[in-house]
C-alpha positions as CSV (number, residue, x, y, z in Angstrom):
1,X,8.9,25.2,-13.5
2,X,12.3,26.7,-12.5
3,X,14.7,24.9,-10.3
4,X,15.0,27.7,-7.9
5,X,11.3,28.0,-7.5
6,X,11.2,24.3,-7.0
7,X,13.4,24.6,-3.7
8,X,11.5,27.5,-2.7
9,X,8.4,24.6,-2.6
10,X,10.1,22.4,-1.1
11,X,11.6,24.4,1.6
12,X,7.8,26.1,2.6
13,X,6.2,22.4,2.8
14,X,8.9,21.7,4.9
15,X,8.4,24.2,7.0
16,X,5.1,22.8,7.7
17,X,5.4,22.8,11.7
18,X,3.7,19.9,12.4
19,X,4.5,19.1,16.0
20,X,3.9,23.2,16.9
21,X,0.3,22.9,14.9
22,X,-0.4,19.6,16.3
23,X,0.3,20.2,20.5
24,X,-1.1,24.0,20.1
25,X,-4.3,22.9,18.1
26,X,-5.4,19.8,19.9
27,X,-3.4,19.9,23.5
28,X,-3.4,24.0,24.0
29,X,0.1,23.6,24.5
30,X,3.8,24.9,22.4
31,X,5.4,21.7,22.3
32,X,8.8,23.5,22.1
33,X,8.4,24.6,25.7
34,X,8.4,21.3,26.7
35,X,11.1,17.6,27.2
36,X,13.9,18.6,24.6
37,X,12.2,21.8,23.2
38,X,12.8,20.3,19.5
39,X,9.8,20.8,17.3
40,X,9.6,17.0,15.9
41,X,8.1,13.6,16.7
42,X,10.3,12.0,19.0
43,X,9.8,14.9,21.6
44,X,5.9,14.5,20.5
45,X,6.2,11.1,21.4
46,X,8.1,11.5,24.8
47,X,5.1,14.4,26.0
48,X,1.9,13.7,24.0
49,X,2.2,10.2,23.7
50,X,2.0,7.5,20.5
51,X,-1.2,8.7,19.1
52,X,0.2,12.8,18.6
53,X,3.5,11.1,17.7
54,X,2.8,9.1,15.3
55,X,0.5,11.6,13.4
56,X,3.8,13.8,13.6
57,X,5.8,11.6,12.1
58,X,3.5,10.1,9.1
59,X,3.3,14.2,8.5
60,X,6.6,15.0,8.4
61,X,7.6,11.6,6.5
62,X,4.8,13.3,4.1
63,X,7.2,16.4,4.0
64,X,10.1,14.9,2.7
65,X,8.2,12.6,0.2
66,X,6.1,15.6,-1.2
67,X,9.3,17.6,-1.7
68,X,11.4,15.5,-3.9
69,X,8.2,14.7,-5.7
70,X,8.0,18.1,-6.8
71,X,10.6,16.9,-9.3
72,X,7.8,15.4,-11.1
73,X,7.3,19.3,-12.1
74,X,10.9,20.2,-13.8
75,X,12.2,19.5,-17.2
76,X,14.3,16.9,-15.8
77,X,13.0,13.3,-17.2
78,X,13.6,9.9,-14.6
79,X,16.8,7.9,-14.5
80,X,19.1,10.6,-14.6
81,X,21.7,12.3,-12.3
82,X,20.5,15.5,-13.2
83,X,17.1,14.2,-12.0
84,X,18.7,12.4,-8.8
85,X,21.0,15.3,-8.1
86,X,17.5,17.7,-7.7
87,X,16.0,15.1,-5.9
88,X,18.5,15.4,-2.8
89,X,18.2,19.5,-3.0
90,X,14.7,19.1,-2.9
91,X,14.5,16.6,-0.4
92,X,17.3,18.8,1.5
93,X,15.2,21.8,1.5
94,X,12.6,20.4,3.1
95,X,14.3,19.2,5.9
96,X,16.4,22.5,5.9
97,X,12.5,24.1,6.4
98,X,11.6,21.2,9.0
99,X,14.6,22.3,10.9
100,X,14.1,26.5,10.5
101,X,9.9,26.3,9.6
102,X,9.5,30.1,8.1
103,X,5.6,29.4,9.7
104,X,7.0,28.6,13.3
105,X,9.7,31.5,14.4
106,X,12.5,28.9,12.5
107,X,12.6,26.7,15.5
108,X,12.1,23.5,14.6
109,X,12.9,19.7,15.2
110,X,16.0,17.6,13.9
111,X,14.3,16.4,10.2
112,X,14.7,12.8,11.2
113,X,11.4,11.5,9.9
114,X,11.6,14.0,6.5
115,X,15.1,13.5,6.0
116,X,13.4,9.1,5.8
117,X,10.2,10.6,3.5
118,X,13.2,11.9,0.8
119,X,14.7,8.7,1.0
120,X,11.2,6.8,0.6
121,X,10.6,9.0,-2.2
122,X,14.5,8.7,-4.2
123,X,15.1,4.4,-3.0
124,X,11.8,2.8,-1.5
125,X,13.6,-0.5,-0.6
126,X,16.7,1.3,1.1
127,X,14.1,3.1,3.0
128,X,12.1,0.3,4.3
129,X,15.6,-1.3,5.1
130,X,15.9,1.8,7.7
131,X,12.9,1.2,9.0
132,X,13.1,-2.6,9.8
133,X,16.3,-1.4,11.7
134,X,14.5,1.4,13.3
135,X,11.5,-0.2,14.5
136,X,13.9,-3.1,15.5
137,X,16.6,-0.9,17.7
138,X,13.8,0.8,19.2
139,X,11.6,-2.4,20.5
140,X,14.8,-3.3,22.0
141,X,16.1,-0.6,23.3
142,X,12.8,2.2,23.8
143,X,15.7,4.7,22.5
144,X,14.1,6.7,19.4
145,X,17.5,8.8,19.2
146,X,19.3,5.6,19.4
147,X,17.3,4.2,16.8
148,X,17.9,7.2,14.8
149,X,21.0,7.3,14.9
150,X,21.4,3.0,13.9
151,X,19.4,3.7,10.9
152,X,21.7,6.9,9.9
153,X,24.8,4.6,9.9
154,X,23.0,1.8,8.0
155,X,22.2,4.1,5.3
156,X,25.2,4.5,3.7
157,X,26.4,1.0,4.4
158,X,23.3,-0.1,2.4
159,X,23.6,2.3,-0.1
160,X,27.7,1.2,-0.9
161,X,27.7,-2.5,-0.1
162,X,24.0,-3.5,-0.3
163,X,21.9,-2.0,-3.2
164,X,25.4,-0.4,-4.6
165,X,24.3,3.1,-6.1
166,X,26.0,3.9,-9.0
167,X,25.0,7.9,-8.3
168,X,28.0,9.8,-6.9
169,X,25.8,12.5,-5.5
170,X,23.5,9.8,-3.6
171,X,26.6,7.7,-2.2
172,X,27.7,11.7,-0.8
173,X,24.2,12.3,0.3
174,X,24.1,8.9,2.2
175,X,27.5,9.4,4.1
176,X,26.8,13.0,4.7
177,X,23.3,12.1,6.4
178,X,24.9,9.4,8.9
179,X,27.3,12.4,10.2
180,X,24.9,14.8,9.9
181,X,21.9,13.0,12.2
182,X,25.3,11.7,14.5
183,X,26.3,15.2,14.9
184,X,23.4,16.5,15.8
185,X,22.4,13.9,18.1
186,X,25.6,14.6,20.0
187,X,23.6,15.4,23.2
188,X,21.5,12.4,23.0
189,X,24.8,10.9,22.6
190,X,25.7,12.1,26.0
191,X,22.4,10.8,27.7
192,X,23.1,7.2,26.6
193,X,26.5,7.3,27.3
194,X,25.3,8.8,31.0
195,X,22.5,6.6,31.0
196,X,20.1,9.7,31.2
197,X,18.3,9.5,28.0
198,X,14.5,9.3,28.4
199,X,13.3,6.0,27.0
200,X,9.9,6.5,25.1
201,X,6.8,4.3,26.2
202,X,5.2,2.8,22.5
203,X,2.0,2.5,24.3
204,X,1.4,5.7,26.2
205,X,-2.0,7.6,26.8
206,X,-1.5,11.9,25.9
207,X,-0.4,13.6,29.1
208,X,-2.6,17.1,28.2
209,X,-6.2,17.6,26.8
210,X,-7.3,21.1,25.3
């Protein structure tokens, strides 16, 4: 299978609106109208509660994976940086089509939780690193952006001090990511720093029925 058509993949099963489908289908409600308006499982989280969230997530984790798994489909064999160099565009396109779904008007959420289902799929033990200092910042905090953004600027220390990629491309992709998800977090930024950001209850029963 082509390259090109291999992004095209991965970009539509990104696009997979998960939060829009879920909050539509099951709450009778556009969960872009509502908290921050992102399309994504934090703001699933903050309005439906744990239950809708965390189906979001593990879906849009499943995004990420599935796309740079459709490398299993190009010419490409493992252990390569050809191979780890289609990998990130894969995994890239996805979120790009998490962010802009073609199947939801191109608003989106922020690709946190695909951008972590590439990295599960390219470095499994960097990923579950993340996670530990996810779930970790967040039972201390109840910050899911703050979280977010911890594990952003842990990746790229882990990937250069800790597991020590050889990759050029990955060691790229990993710094880029921590500016990227700090960037776009700016706002969030601004709530912590204001001490407005809305804190998100792990335990919480859904706010809307269909």
């Amino acid at each position: 299978m082509t390259i090109a058509l291999l992004i095209v993949l991965a970009y539509l099963v990104g696009s997979i609106p998960t939060a829009v489908w879920v909050s539509k289908r099951v709450y009778g409600i556009d969960i872009r109208e509502h908290g921050s308006g992102n399309a994504g499982a934090t703001n699933t989280f903050r309005i439906l509660g744990s239950k809708a969230g965390s189906a979001v997530m593990f879906i849009d984790m499943l995004k990420g994976f599935i796309a740079v798994k459709l490398s299993l489909l190009s010419q490409y064999g493992w252990h390569t940086e050809a191979i780890t160099n289609l990998q990130i565009f894969l995994g890239l396109a996805a979120v790009l089509g998490h962010i802009f779904p073609i199947w939801a008007d191109f608003r989106g959420g922020k690709g946190i939780a695909t951008l972590f289902g590439m990295i599960l799929a390219i470095q499994p033990l960097a990923a579950i690193s993340l996670v530990m200092v996810f779930v970790g910042m967040l039972y201390l905090t109840r910050y899911v952006s703050l979280s977010s953004i911890a594990a952003s600027v842990a990746f790229p220390l882990l990937i250069l001090f800790i597991f020590k990629e050889p990759e050029l491309s990955y060691r790229i992709f990993a710094i880029a990511t921590a500016c990227l998800v700090v960037l776009t977090h700016h706002k969030n930024i601004n709530r912590l720093l204001s001490g407005n950001e809305s804190k998100v209850p792990l335990f919480r029963k859904r706010r809307f029925r269909k």
